[in-house]
One Martini backbone bead per residue (centre of mass of N, CA, C, O) as a GRO file, in nm:
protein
   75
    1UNK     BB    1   0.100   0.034   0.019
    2UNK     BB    2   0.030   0.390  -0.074
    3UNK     BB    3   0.110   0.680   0.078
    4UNK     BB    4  -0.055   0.997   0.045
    5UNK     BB    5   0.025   1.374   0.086
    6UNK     BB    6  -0.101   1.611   0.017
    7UNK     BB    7   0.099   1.635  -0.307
    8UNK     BB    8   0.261   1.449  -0.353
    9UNK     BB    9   0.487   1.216  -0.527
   10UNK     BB   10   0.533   0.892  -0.666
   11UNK     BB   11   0.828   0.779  -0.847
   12UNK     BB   12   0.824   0.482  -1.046
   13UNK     BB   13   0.895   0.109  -1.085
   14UNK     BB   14   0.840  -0.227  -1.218
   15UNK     BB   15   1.000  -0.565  -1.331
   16UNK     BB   16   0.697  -0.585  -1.370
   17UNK     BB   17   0.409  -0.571  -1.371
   18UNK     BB   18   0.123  -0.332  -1.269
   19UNK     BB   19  -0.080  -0.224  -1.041
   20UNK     BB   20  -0.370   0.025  -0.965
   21UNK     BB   21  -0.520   0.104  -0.680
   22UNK     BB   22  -0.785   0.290  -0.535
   23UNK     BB   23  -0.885   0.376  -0.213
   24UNK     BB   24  -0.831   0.616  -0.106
   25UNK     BB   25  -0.928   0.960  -0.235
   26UNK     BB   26  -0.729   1.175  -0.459
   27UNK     BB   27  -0.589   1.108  -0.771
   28UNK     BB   28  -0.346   1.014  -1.014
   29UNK     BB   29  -0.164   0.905  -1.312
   30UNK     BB   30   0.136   0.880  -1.456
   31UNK     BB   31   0.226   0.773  -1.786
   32UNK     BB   32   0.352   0.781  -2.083
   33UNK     BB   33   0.238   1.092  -2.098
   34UNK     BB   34   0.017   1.018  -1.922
   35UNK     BB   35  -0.282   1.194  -1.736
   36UNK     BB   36  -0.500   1.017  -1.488
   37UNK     BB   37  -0.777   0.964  -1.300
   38UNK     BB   38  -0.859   0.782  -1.004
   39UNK     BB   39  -1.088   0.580  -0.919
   40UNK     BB   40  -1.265   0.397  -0.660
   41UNK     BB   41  -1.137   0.074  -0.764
   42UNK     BB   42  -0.948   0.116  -0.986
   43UNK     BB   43  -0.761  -0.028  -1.229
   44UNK     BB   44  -0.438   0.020  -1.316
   45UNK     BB   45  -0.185  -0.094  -1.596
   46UNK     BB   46   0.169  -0.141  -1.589
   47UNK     BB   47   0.443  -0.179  -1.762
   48UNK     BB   48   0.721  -0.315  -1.753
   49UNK     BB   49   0.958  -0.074  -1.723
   50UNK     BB   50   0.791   0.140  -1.608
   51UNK     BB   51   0.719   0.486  -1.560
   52UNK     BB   52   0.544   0.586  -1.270
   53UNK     BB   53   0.295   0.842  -1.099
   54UNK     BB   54   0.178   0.913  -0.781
   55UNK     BB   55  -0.107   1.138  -0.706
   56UNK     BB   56  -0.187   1.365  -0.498
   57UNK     BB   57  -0.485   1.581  -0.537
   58UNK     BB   58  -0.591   1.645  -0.259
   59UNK     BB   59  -0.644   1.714   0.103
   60UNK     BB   60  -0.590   1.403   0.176
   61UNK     BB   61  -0.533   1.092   0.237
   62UNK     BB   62  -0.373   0.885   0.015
   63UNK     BB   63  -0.451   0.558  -0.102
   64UNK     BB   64  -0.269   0.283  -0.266
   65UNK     BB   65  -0.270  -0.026  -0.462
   66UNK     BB   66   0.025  -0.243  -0.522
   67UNK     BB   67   0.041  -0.517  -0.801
   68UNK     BB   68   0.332  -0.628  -0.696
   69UNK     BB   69   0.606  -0.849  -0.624
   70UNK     BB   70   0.799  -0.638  -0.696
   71UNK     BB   71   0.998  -0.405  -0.654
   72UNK     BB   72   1.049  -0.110  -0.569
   73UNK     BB   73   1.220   0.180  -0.853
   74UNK     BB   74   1.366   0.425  -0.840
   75UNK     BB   75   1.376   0.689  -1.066
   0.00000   0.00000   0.00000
């Protein structure tokens, strides 16, 4: 899980595939050039040795759930 604090932002990668599913709050993901808000519940797949940004756009902190079992490699 990625806890965000509004205004946050945390860019990484991941060396297989990852999901990114919104649990609580108001976030953003960047990925490949383009920039799309993430809705409760909604998942996100982004390719292996992609680097993605998740962005708390909120007042509030903001939960992701990043499903992937390898590790975040920063960015």
């Amino acid at each position: 899980m990625i806890i965000l604090e509004p205004g946050e932002e945390f860019e990484h990668y991941h060396s297989g595939a990852s999901t990114s599913t919104l649990k609580e709050g108001t976030a953003d993901i960047r990925q490949a050039g383009r920039q799309q808000t993430l809705i409760i519940g909604e998942t996100i797949t982004t390719p292996a040795m992609t680097s993605h940004t998740l962005i708390n756009t909120g007042t509030a902190v903001t939960a992701i759930n990043c499903g992937n079992h390898a590790p975040h490699l920063p960015h």
